[in-house]
PDB file of N, CA, C and O in Angstrom:
ATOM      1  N   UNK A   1     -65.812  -3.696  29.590  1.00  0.00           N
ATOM      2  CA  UNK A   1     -64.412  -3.927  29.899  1.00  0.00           C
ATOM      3  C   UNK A   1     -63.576  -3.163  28.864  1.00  0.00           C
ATOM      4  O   UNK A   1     -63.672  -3.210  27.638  1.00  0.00           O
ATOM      5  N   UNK A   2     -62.682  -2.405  29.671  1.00  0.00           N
ATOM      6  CA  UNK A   2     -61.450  -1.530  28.421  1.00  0.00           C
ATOM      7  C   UNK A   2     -60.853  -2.943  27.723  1.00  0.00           C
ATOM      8  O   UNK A   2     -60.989  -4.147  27.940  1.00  0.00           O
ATOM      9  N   UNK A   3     -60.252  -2.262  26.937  1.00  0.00           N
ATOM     10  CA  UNK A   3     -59.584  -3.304  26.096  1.00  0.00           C
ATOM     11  C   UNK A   3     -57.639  -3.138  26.664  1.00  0.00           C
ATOM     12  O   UNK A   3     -56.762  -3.777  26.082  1.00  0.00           O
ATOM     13  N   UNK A   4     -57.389  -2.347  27.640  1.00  0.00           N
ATOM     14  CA  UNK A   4     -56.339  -2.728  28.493  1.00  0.00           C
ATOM     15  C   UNK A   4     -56.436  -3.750  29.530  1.00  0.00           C
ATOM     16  O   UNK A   4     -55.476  -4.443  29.865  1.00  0.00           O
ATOM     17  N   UNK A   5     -57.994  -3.868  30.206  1.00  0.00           N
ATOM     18  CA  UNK A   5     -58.461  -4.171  30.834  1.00  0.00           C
ATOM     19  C   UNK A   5     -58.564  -5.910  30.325  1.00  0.00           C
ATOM     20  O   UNK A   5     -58.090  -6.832  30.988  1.00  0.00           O
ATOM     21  N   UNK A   6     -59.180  -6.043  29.212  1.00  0.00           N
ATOM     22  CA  UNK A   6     -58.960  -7.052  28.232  1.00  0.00           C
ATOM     23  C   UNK A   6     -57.756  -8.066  28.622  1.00  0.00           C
ATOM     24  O   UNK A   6     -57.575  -9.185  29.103  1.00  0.00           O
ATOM     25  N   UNK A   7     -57.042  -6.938  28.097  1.00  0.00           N
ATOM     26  CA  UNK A   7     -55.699  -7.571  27.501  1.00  0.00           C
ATOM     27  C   UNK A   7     -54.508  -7.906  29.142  1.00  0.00           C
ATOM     28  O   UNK A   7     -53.433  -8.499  29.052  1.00  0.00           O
ATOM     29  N   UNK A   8     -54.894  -7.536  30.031  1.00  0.00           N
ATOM     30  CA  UNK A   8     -54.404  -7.682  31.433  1.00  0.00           C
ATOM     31  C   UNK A   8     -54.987  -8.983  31.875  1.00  0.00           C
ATOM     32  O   UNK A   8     -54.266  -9.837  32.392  1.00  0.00           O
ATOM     33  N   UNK A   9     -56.555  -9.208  31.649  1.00  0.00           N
ATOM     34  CA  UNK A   9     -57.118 -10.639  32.143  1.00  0.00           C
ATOM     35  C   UNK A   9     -56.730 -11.637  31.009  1.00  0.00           C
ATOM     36  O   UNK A   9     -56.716 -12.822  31.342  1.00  0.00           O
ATOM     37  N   UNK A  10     -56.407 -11.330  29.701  1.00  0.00           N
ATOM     38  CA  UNK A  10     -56.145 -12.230  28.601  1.00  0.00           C
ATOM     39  C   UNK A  10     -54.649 -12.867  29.314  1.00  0.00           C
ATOM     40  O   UNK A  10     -54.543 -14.056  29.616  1.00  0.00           O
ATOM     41  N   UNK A  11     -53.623 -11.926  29.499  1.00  0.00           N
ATOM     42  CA  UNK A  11     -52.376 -12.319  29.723  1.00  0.00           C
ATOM     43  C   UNK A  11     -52.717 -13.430  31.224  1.00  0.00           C
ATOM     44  O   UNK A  11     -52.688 -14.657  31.312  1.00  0.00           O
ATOM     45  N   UNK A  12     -52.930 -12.696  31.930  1.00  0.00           N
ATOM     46  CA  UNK A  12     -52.996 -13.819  33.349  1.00  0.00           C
ATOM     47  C   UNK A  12     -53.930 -15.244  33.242  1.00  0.00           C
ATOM     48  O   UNK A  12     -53.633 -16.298  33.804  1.00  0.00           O
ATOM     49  N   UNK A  13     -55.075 -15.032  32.423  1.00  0.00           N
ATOM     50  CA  UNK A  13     -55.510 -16.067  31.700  1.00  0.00           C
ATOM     51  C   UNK A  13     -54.548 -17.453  31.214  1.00  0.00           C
ATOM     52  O   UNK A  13     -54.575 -18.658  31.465  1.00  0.00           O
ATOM     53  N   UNK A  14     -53.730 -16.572  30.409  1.00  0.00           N
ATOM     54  CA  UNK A  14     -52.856 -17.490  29.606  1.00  0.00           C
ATOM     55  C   UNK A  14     -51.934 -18.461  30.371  1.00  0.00           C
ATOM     56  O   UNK A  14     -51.522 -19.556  29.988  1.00  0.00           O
ATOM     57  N   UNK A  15     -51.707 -17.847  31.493  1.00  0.00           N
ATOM     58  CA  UNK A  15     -50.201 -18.117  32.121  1.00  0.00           C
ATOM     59  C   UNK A  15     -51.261 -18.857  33.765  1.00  0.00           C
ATOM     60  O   UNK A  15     -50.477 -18.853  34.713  1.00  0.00           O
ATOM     61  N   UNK A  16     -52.102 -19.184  34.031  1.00  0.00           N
ATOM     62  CA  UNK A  16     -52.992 -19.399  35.512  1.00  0.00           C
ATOM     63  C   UNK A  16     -51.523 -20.114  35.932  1.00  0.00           C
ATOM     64  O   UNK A  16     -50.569 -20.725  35.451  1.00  0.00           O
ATOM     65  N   UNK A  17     -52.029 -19.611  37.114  1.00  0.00           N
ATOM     66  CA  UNK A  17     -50.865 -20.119  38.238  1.00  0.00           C
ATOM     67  C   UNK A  17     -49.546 -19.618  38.336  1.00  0.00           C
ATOM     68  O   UNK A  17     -48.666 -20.024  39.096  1.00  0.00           O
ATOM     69  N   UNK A  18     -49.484 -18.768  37.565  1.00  0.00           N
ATOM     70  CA  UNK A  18     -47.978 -18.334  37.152  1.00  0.00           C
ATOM     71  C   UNK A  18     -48.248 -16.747  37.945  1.00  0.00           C
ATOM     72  O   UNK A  18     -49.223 -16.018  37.760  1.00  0.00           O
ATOM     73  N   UNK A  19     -46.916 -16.452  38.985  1.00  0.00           N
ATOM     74  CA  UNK A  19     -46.968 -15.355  39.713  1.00  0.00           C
ATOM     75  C   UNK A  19     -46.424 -14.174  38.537  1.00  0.00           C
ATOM     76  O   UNK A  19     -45.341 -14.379  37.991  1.00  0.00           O
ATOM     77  N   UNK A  20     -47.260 -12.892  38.168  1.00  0.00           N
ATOM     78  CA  UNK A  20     -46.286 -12.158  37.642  1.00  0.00           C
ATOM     79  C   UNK A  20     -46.436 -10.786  38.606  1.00  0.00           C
ATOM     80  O   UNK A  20     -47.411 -10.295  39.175  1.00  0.00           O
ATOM     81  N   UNK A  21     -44.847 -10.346  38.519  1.00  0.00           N
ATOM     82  CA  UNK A  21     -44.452  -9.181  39.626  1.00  0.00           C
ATOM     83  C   UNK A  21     -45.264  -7.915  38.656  1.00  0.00           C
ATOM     84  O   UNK A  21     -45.739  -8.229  37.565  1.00  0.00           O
ATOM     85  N   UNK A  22     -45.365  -6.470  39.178  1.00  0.00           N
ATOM     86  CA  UNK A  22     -45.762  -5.673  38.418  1.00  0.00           C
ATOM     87  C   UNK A  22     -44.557  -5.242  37.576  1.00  0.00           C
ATOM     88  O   UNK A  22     -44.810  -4.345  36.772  1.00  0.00           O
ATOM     89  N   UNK A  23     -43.462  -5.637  37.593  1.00  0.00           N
ATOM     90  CA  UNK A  23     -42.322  -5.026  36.438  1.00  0.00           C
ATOM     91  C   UNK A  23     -43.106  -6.005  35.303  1.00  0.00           C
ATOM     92  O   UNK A  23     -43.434  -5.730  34.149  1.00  0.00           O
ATOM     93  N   UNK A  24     -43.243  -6.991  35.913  1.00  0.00           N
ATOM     94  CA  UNK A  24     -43.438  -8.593  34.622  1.00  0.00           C
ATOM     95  C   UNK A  24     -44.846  -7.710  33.748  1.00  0.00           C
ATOM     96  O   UNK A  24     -44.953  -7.383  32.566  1.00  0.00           O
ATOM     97  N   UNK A  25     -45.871  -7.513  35.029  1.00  0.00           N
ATOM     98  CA  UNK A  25     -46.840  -6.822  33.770  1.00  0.00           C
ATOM     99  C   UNK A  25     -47.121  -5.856  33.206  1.00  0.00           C
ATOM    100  O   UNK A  25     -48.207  -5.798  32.628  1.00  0.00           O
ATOM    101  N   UNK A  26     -46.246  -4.800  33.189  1.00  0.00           N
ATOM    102  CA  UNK A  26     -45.380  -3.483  32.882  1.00  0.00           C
ATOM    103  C   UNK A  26     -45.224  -3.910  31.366  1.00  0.00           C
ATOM    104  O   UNK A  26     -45.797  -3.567  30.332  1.00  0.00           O
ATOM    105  N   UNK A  27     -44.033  -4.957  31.719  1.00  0.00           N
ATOM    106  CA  UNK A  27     -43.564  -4.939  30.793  1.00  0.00           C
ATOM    107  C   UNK A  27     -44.785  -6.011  29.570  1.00  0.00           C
ATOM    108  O   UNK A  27     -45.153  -5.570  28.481  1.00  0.00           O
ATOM    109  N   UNK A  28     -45.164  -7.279  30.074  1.00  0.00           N
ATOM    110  CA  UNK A  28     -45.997  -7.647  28.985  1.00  0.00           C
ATOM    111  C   UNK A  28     -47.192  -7.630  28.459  1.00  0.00           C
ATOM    112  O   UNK A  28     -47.632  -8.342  27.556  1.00  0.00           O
ATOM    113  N   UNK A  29     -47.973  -6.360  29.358  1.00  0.00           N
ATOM    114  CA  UNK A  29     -49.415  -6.110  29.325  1.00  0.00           C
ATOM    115  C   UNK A  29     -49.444  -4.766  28.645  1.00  0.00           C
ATOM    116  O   UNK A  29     -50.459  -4.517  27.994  1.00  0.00           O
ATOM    117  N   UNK A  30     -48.478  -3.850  28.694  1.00  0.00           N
ATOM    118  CA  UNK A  30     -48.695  -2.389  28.990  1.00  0.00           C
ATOM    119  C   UNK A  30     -47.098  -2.175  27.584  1.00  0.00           C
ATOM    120  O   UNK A  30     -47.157  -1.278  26.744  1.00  0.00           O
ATOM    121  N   UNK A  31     -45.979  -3.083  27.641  1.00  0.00           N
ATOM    122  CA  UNK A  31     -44.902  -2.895  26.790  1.00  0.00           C
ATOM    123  C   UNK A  31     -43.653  -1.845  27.093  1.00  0.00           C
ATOM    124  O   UNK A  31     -42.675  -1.487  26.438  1.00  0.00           O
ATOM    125  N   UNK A  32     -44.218  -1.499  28.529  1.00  0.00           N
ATOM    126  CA  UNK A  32     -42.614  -0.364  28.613  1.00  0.00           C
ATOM    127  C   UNK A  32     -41.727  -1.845  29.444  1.00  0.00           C
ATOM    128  O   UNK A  32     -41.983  -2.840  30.122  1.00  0.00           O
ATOM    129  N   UNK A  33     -40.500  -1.077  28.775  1.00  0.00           N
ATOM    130  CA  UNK A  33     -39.590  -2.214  29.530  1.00  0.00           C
ATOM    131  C   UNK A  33     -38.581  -1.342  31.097  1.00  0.00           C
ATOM    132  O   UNK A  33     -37.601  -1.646  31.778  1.00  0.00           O
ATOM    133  N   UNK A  34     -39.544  -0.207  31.039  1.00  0.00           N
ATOM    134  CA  UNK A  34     -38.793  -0.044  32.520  1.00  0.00           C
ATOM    135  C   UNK A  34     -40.134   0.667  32.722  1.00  0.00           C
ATOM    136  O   UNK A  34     -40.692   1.280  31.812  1.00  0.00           O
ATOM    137  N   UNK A  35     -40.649   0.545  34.040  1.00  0.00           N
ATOM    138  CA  UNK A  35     -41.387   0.480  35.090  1.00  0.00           C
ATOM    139  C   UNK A  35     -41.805   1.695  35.423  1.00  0.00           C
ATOM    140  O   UNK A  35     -41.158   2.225  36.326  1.00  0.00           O
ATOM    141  N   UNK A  36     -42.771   2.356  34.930  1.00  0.00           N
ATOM    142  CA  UNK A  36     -42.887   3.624  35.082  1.00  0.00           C
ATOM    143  C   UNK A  36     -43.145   4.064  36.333  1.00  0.00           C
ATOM    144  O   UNK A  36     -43.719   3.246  37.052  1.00  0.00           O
ATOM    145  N   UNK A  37     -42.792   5.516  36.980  1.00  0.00           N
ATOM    146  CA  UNK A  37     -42.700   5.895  37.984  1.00  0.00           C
ATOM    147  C   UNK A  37     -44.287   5.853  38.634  1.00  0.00           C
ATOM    148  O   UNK A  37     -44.406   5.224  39.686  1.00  0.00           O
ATOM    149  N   UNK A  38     -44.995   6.224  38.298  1.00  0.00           N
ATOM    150  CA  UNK A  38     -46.187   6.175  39.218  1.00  0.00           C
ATOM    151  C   UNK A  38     -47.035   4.612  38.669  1.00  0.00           C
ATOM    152  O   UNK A  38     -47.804   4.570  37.709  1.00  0.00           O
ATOM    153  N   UNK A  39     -46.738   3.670  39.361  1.00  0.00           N
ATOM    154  CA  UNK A  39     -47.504   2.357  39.699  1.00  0.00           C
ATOM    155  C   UNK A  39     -48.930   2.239  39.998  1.00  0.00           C
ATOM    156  O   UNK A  39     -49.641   1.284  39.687  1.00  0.00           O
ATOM    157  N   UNK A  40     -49.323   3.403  40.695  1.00  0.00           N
ATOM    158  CA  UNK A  40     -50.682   3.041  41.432  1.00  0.00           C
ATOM    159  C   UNK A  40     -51.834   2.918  40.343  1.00  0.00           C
ATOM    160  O   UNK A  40     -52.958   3.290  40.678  1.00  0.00           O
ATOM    161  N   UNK A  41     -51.636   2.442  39.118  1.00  0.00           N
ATOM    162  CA  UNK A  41     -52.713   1.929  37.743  1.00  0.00           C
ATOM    163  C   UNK A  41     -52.731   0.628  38.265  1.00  0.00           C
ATOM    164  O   UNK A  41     -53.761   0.298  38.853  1.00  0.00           O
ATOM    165  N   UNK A  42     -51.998  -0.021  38.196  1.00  0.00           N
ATOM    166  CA  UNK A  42     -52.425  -1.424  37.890  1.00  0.00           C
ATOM    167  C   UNK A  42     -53.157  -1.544  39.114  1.00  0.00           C
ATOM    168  O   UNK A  42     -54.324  -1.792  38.810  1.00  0.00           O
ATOM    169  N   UNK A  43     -53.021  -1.487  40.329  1.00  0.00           N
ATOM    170  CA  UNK A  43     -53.984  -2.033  41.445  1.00  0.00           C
ATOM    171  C   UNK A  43     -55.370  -1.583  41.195  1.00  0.00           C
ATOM    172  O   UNK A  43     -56.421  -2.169  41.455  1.00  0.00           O
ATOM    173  N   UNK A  44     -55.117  -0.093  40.479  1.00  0.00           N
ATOM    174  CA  UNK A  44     -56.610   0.044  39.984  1.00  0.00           C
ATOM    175  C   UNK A  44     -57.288  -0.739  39.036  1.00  0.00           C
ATOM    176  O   UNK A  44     -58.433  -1.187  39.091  1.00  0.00           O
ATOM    177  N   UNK A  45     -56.312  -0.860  38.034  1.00  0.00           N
ATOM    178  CA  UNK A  45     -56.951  -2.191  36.753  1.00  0.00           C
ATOM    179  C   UNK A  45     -57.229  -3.761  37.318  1.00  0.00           C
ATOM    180  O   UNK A  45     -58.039  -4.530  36.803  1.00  0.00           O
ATOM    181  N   UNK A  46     -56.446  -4.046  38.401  1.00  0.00           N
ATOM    182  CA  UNK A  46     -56.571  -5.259  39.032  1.00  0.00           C
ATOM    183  C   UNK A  46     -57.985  -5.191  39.842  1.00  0.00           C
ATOM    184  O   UNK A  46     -58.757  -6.148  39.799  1.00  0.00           O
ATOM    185  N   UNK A  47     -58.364  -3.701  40.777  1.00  0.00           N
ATOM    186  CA  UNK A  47     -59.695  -3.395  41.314  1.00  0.00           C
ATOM    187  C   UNK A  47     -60.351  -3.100  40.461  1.00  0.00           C
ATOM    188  O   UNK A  47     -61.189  -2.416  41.048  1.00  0.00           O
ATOM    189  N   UNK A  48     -60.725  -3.098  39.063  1.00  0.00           N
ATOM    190  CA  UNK A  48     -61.646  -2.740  38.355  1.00  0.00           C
ATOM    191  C   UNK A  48     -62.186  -4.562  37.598  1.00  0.00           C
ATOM    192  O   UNK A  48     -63.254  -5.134  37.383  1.00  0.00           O
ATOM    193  N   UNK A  49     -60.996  -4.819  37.460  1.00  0.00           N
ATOM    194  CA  UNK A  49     -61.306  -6.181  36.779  1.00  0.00           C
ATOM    195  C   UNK A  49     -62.094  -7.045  37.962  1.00  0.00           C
ATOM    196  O   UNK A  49     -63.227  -7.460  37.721  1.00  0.00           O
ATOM    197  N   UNK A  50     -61.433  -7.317  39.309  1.00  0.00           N
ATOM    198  CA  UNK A  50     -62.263  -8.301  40.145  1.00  0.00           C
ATOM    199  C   UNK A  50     -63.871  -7.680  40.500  1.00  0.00           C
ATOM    200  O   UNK A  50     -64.607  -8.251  41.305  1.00  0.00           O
ATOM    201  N   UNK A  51     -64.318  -6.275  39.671  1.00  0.00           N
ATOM    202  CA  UNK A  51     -65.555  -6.314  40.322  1.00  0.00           C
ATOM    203  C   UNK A  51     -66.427  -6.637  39.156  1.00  0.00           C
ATOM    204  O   UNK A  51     -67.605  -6.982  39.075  1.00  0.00           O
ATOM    205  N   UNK A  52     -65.344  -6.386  38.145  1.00  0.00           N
ATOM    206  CA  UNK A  52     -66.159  -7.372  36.618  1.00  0.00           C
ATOM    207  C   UNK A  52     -66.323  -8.913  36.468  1.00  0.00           C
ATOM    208  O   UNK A  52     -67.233  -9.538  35.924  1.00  0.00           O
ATOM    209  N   UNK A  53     -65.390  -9.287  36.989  1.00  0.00           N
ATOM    210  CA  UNK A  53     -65.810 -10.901  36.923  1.00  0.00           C
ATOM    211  C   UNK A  53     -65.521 -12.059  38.031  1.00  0.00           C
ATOM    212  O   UNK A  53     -65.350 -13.254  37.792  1.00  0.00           O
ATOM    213  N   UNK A  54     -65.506 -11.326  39.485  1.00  0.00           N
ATOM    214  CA  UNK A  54     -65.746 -11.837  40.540  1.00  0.00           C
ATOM    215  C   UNK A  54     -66.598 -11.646  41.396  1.00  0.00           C
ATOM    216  O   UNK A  54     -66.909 -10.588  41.942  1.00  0.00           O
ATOM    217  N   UNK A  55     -67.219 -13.219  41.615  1.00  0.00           N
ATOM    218  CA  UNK A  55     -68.853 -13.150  42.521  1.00  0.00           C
ATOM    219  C   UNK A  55     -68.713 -12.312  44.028  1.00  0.00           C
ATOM    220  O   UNK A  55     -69.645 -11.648  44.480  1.00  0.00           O
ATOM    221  N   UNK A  56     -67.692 -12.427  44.560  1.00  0.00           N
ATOM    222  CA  UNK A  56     -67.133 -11.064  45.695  1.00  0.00           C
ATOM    223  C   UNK A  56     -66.057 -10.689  45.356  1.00  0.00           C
ATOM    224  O   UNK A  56     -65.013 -11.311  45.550  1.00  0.00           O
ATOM    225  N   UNK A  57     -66.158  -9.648  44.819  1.00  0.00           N
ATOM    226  CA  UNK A  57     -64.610  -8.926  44.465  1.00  0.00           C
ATOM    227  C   UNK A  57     -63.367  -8.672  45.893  1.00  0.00           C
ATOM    228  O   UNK A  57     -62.176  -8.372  45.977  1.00  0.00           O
ATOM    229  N   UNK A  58     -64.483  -8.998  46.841  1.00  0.00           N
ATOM    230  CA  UNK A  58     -63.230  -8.550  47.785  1.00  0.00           C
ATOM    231  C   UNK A  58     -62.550  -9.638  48.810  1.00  0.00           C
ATOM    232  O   UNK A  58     -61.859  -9.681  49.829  1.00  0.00           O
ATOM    233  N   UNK A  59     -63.446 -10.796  47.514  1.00  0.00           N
ATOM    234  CA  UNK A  59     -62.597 -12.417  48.456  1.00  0.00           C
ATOM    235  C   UNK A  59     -62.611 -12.742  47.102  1.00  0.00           C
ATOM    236  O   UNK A  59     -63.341 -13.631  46.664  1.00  0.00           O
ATOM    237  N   UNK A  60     -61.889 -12.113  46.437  1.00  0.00           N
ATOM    238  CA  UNK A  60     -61.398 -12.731  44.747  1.00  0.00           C
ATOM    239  C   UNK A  60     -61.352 -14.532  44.960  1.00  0.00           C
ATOM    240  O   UNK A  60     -61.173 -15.042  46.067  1.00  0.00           O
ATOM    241  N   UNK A  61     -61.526 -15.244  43.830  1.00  0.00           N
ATOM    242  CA  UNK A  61     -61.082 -16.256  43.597  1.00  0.00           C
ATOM    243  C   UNK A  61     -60.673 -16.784  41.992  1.00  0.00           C
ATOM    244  O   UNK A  61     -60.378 -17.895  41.553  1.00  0.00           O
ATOM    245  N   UNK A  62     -60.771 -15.789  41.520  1.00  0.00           N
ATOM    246  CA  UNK A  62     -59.606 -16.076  40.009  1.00  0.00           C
ATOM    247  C   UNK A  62     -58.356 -15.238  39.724  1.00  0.00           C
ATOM    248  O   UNK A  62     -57.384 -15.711  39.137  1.00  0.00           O
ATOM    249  N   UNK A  63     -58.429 -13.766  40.234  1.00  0.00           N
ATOM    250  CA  UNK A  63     -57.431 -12.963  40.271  1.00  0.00           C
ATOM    251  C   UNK A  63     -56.777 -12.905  41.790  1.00  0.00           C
ATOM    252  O   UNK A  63     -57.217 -12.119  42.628  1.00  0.00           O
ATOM    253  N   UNK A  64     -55.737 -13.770  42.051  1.00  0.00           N
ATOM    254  CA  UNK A  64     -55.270 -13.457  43.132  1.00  0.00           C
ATOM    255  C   UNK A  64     -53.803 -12.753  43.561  1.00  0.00           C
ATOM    256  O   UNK A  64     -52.892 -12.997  42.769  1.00  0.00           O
ATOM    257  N   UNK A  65     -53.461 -11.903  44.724  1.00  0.00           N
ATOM    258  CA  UNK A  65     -52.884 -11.117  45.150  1.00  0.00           C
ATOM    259  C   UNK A  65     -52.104 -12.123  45.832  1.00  0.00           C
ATOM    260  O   UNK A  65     -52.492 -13.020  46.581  1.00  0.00           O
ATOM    261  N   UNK A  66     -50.811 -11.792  45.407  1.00  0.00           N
ATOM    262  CA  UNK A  66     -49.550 -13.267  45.969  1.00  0.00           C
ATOM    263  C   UNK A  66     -48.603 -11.835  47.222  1.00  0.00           C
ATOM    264  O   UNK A  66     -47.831 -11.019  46.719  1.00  0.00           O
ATOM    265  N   UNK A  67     -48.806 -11.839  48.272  1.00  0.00           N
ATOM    266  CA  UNK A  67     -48.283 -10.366  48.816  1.00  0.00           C
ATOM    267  C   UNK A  67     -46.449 -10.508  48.880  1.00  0.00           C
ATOM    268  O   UNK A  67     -45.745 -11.456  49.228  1.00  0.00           O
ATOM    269  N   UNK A  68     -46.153  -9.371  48.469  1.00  0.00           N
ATOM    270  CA  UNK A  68     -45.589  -9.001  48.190  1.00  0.00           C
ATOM    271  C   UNK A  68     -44.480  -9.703  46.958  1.00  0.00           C
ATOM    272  O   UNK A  68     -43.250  -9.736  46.949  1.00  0.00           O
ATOM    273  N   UNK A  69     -45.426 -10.192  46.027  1.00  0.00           N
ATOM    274  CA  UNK A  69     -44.680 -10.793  44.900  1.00  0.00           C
ATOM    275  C   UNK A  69     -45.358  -9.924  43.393  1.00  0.00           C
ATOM    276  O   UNK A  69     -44.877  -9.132  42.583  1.00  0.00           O
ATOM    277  N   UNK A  70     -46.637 -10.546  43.565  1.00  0.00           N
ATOM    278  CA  UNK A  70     -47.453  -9.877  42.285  1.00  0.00           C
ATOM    279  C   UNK A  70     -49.088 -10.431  42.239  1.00  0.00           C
ATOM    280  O   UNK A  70     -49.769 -10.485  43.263  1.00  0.00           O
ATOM    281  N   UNK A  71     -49.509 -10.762  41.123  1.00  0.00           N
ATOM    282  CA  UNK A  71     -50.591 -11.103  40.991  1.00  0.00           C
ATOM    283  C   UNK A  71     -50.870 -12.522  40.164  1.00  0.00           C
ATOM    284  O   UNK A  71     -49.933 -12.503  39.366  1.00  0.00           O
ATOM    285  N   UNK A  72     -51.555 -13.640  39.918  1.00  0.00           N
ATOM    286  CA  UNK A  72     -51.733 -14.273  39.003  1.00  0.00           C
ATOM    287  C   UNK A  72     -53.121 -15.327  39.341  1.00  0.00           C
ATOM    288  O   UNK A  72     -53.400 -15.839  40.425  1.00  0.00           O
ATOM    289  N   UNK A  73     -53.998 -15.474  37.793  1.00  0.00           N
ATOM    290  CA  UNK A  73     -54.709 -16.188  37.637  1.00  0.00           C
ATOM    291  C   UNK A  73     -54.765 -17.769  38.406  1.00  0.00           C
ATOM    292  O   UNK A  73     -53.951 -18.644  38.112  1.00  0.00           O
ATOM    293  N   UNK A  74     -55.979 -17.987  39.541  1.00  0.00           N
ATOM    294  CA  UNK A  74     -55.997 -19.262  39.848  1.00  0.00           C
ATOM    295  C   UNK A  74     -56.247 -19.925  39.208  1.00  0.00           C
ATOM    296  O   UNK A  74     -57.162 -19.719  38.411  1.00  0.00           O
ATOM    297  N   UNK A  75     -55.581 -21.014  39.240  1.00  0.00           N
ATOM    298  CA  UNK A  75     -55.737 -22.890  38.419  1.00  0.00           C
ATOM    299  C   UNK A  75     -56.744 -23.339  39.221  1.00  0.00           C
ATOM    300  O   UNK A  75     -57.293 -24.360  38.807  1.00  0.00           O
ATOM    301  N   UNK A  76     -57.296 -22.723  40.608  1.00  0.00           N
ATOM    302  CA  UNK A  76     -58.002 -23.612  40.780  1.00  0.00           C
ATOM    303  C   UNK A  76     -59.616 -23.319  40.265  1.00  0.00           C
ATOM    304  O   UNK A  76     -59.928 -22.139  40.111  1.00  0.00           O
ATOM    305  N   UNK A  77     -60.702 -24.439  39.984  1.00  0.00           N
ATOM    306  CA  UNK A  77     -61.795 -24.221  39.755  1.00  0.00           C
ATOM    307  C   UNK A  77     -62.474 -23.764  40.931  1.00  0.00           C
ATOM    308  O   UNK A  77     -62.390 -24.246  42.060  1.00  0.00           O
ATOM    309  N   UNK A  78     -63.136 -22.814  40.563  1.00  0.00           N
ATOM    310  CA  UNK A  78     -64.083 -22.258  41.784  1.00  0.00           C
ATOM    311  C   UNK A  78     -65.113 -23.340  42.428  1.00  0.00           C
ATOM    312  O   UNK A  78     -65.860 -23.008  43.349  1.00  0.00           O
TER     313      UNK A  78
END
């Protein structure tokens, strides 16, 4: 695991249940406070992380996809 990679599951970790938009993790995963023009990283860091620590990455059940809001750690136990 990168240690951006790290620090992206550390933050959603912290906060389970809490929706954050990609400006939100822009800004508190990564530190720019405006939103850099090409986005298409994080869905990759979000697809790299669920195949590291989800038993089907492609029916996630700790990193979940809130559509069209953002992403955030489930509260619930698997």
């Amino acid at each position: 695991m990168t240690s951006k990679e790290f620090d992206l599951l550390y933050f959603l970790y912290l906060h389970k249940g809490q929706v954050f938009t990609k400006e939100q993790l822009y800004e508190n995963v990564w530190g720019f406070e405006d939103m850099p023009k090409d986005t298409s990283n994080l869905p990759s860091f979000i697809r790299k992380l669920r195949k590291k620590i989800e038993p089907d990455p492609d029916n996630p059940i700790y990193i979940i996809t809130v559509w069209g809001v953002g992403y955030k750690f489930s509260e619930e136990k698997p």
